[in-house]
N, C-alpha and C positions, 0 to 999 in steps of 0.2 A: 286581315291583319298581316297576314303571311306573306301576299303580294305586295302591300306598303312596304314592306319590310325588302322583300326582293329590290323591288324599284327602287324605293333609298339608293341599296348597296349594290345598285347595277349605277347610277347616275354618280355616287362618289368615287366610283374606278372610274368611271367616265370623266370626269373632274381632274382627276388624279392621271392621268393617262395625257390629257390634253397639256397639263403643265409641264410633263415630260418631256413633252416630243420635242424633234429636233428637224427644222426647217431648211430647206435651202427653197430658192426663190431666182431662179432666172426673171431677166426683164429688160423689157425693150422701155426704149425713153428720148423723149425729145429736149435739148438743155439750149438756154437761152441766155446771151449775154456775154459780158467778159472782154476785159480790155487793156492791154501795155501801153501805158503811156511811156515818151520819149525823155530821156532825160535833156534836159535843157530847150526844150522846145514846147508847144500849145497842141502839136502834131500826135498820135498814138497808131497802135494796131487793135482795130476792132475786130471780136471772133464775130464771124458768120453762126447764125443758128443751125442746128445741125443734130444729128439721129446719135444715138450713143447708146449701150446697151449694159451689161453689168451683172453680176451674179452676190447674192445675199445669203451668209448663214444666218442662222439665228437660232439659238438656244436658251433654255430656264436658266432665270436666274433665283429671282423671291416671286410670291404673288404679283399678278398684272408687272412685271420690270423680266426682261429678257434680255442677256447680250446680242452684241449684231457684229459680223464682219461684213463690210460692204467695200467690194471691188467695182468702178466703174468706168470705162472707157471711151471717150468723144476723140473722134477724127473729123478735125474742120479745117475752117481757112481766117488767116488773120490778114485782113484788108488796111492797107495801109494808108492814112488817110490823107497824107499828102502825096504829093507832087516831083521829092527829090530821089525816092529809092530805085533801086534795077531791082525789085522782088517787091511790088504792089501789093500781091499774092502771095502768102506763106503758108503750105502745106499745115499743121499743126496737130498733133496727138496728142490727149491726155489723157494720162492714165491715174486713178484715184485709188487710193486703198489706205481704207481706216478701220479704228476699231471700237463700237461704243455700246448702246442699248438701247430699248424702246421700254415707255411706260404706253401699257392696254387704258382705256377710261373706261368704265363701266358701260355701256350700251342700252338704249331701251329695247334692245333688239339683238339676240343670240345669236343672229345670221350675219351681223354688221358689228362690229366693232371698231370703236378708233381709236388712234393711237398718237402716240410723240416719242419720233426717233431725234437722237443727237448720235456723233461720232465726232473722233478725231483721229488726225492720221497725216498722210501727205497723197502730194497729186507730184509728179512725173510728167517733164513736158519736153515735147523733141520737136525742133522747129526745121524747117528743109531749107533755109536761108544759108549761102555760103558765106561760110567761116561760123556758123552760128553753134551751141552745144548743146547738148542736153544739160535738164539741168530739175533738179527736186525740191520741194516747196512744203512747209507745212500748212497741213490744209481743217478745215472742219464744216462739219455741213449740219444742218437740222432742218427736220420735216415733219407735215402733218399728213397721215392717211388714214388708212380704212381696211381692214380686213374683211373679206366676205366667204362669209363659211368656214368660222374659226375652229370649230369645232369637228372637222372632214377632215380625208386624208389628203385630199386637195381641194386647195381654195384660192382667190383673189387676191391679189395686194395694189391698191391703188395710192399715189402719193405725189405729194408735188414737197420739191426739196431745195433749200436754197444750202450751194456751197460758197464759202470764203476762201481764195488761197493766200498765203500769206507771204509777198515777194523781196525781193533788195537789189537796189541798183547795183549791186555786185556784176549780178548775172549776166552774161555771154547768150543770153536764148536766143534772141531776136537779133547777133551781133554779124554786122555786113567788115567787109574789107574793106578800109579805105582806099583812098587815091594811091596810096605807097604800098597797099598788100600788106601790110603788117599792122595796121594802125583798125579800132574799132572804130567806125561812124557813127555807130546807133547803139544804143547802151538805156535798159530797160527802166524805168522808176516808179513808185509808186508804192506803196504796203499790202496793196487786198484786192483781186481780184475778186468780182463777183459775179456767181451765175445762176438760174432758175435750171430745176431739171422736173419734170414730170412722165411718172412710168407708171406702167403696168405690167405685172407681175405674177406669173403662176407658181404657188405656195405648194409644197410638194414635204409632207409629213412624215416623219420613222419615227 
């Protein structure tokens, strides 16, 4: 009776102790997709797939729901698909950082758990194209994964994630010099960027 008793009030600290903790989550990732179309043209900039990597906090919020900060960064190249530019090739860097939370689903299985992440936030993109700018975007992404070893002070996080960014032919990203040096040729359009990312992730518990 004694040891029932122990065991209970050793496994509800344990319970209690897990809903506490507070995670960070480095991870490597491969993202796929994503493309600028031309304003007034059939022509766009398609992004090359490409390696991209990223760091996640995550802390309690209520039962199974936990906030999330997720920063992630892609260095690729946007391939130009026609025929008329001098930069075919455009270097391109995006930087992500949003803010949102994950609901846990029940698991048949205490070593496996899955999950549904959402955020929002903005993505940050700097393009090497002369005369071209920086330029920031609101962005939001949602995923489905899996936690392995939720219950340790390191574990797994596996997920495949689709982001939205949300653009305006305003933007100078992608913008060349015309024939006179002062004039834009190329000028971006479209509302949403979209791209797949799937990572893997070491979950590291305080």
């Amino acid at each position: 009776m004694i040891l029932c008793a122990l065991v209970c009030a050793f496994s509800g600290a344990a319970a209690q102790q897990q809903d506490s903790w507070f995670e960070i989550t480095p991870f490597g990732a491969y993202r796929f997709g994503g493309s600028f179309e031309i304003e007034g043209s059939s022509e766009s900039y398609d992004f090359e797939d490409s390696a991209s990597f990223g760091l996640i906090l995550n802390f309690p919020h209520r039962q199974n729901t936990r906030w999330e900060i997720l920063y992630s960064q892609q260095s690729t190249e946007a391939e130009f698909s026609g025929t008329t530019t001098n930069d075919p090739l455009i270097d391109l860097d995006l930087h992500v950082l949003q803010l949102g939370g994950t609901y846990q689903f029940e698991g048949q299985s205490e070593a496996v758990v899955p999950y549904l992440a959402a955020t929002l936030g903005a993505t940050h993109a700097k393009a090497s194209s002369t005369g071209s700018e920086s330029d920031t975007f609101w962005s939001a992404s949602i995923g489905l994964g899996i936690l392995v070893s939720p219950n340790s002070r390191i574990g797994l996080r596996l997920e495949a994630r689709a982001y939205g960014t949300f653009t305006n032919s305003d933007t100078d990203l992608l913008c060349e010099s015309g024939p006179a040096g002062a004039a834009c040729a190329i000028r971006v359009e479209g509302d949403l960027i979209s791209q797949i990312e799937t990572f893997a992730g070491v979950v590291f518990r305080f």
